[in-house]
C-alpha positions as CSV (number, residue, x, y, z in Angstrom):
1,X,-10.8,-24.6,-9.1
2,X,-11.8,-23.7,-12.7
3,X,-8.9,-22.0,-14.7
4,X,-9.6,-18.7,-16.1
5,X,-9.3,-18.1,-19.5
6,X,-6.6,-15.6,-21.0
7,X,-7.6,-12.7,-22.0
8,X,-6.5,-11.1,-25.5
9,X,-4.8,-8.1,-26.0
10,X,-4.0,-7.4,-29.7
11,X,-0.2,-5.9,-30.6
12,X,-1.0,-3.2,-33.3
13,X,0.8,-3.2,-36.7
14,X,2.6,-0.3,-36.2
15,X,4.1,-1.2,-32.6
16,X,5.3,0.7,-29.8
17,X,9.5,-0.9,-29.6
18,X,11.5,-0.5,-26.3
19,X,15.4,-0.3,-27.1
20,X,18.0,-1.0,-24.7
21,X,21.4,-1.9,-24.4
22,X,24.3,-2.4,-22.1
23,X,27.6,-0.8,-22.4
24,X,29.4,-3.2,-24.2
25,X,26.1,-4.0,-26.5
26,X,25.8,-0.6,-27.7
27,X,27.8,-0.1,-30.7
28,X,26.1,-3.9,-31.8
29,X,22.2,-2.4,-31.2
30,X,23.6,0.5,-33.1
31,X,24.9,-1.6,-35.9
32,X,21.8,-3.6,-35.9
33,X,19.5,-0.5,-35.9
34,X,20.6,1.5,-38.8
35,X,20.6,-2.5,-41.0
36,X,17.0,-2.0,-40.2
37,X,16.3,1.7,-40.1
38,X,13.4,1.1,-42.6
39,X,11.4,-1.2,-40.8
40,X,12.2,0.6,-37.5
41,X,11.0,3.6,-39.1
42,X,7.7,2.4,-39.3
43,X,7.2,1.7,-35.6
44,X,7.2,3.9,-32.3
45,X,10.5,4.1,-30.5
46,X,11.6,4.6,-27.4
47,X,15.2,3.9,-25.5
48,X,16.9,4.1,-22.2
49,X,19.2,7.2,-21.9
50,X,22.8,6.9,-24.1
51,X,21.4,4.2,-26.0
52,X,18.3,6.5,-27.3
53,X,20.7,9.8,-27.8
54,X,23.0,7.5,-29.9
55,X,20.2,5.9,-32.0
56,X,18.5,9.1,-33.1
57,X,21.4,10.6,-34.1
58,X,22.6,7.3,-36.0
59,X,18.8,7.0,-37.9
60,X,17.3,10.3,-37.9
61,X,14.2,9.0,-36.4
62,X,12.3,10.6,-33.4
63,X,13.2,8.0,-30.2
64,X,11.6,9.1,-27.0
65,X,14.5,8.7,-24.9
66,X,14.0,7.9,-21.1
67,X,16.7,7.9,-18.0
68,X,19.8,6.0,-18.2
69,X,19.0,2.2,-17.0
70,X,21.1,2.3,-13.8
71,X,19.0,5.7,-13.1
72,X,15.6,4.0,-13.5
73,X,15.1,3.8,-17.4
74,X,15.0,0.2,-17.3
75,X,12.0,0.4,-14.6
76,X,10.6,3.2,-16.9
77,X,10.3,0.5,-19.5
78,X,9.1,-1.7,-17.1
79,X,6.3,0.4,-16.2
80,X,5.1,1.5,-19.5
81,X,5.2,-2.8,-20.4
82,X,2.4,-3.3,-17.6
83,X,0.7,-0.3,-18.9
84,X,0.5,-1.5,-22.6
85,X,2.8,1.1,-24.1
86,X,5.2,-1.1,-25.1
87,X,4.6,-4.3,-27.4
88,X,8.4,-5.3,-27.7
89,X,11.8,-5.0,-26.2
90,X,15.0,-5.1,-27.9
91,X,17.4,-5.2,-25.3
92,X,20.8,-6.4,-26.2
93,X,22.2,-7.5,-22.8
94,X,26.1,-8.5,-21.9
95,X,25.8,-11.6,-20.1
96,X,29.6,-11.9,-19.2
97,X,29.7,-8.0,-17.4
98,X,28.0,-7.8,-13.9
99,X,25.7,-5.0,-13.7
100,X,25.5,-2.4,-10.5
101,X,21.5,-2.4,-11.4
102,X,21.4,-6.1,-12.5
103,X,18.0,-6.3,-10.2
104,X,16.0,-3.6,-12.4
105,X,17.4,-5.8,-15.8
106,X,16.1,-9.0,-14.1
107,X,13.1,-6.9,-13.1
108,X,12.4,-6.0,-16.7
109,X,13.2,-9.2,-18.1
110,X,10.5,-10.9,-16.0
111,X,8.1,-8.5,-16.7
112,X,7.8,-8.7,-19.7
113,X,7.3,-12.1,-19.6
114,X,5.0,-11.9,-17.2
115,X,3.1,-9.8,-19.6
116,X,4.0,-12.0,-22.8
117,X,5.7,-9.7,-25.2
118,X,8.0,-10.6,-27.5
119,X,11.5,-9.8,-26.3
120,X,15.0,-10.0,-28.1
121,X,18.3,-10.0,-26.4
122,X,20.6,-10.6,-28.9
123,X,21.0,-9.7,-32.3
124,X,20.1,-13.2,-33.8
125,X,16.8,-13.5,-31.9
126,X,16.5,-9.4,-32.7
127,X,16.9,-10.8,-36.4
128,X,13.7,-13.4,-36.1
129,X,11.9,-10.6,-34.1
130,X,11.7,-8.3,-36.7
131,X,11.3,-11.0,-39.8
132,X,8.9,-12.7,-38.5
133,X,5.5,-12.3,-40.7
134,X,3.7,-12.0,-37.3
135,X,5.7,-8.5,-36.8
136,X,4.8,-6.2,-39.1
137,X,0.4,-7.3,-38.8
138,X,-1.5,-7.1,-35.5
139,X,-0.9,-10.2,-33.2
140,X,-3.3,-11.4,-30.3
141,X,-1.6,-11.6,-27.3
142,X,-2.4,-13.5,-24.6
143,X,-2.5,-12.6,-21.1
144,X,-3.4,-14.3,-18.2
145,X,-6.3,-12.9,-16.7
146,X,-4.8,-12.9,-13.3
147,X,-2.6,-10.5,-13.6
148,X,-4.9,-8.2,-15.1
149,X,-7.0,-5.6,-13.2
């Protein structure tokens, strides 16, 4: 059987950033966030519940803020990754403290893998996200063909 080629999708300059965080992560996104307010500033946001309320009042910037993870937000982001409305996800995720909706943060973790976006879960990797040259110019993104309609 013949392999089907990948098919391209290109990941604007100005992207579309999914932010997330768990309880114990939040004040560390926060943190993180307003080191980089500028170069968030230039992007479209959008958060889970508490974590996007505390963000736009921390930077000033518009954040469309969704539900609460454990209330669906993290399958909100979820959906709008297989739709192309998200081209990265910050999510700063704590490892060490069982989840009640740890199956919607394992479903959002694998899709967007599934759908190859670049995805940062800590601050370091959130760091080498964000100053990377390939961030701040349109990237071609591959995806396999497969999964696409």
């Amino acid at each position: 059987m013949d392999a089907i080629p990948d098919r391209i999708v290109a990941l604007p300059a100005r992207k579309r950033l999914a932010l997330v965080a768990h309880d114990h992560e939040k004040e560390n996104l926060l943190d993180w966030a307003r080191e980089n307010r500028e170069i968030l500033a230039a992007h479209e946001l959008c958060a889970t519940g508490t974590t996007g309320g505390m963000l736009a009042a921390a930077l000033d910037l518009p954040i469309e803020r969704l539900r609460s993870g454990p209330l669906g937000g993290d399958q909100q982001i979820g959906a709008r990754i297989s739709e192309g409305a998200v081209d990265a996800l910050f999510f700063f995720w704590d490892p060490l403290e069982p989840q009640p909706h740890d199956p919607d943060v394992r479903a959002l973790l694998r899709i967007a893998v599934v759908w190859n976006i670049p995805v940062a879960c800590n601050r370091s990797s959130a760091d080498f996200l964000l100053s990377s040259p390939l961030f701040s110019d349109e990237y071609p993104r591959r995806v396999r063909r497969p999964l696409v309609a």
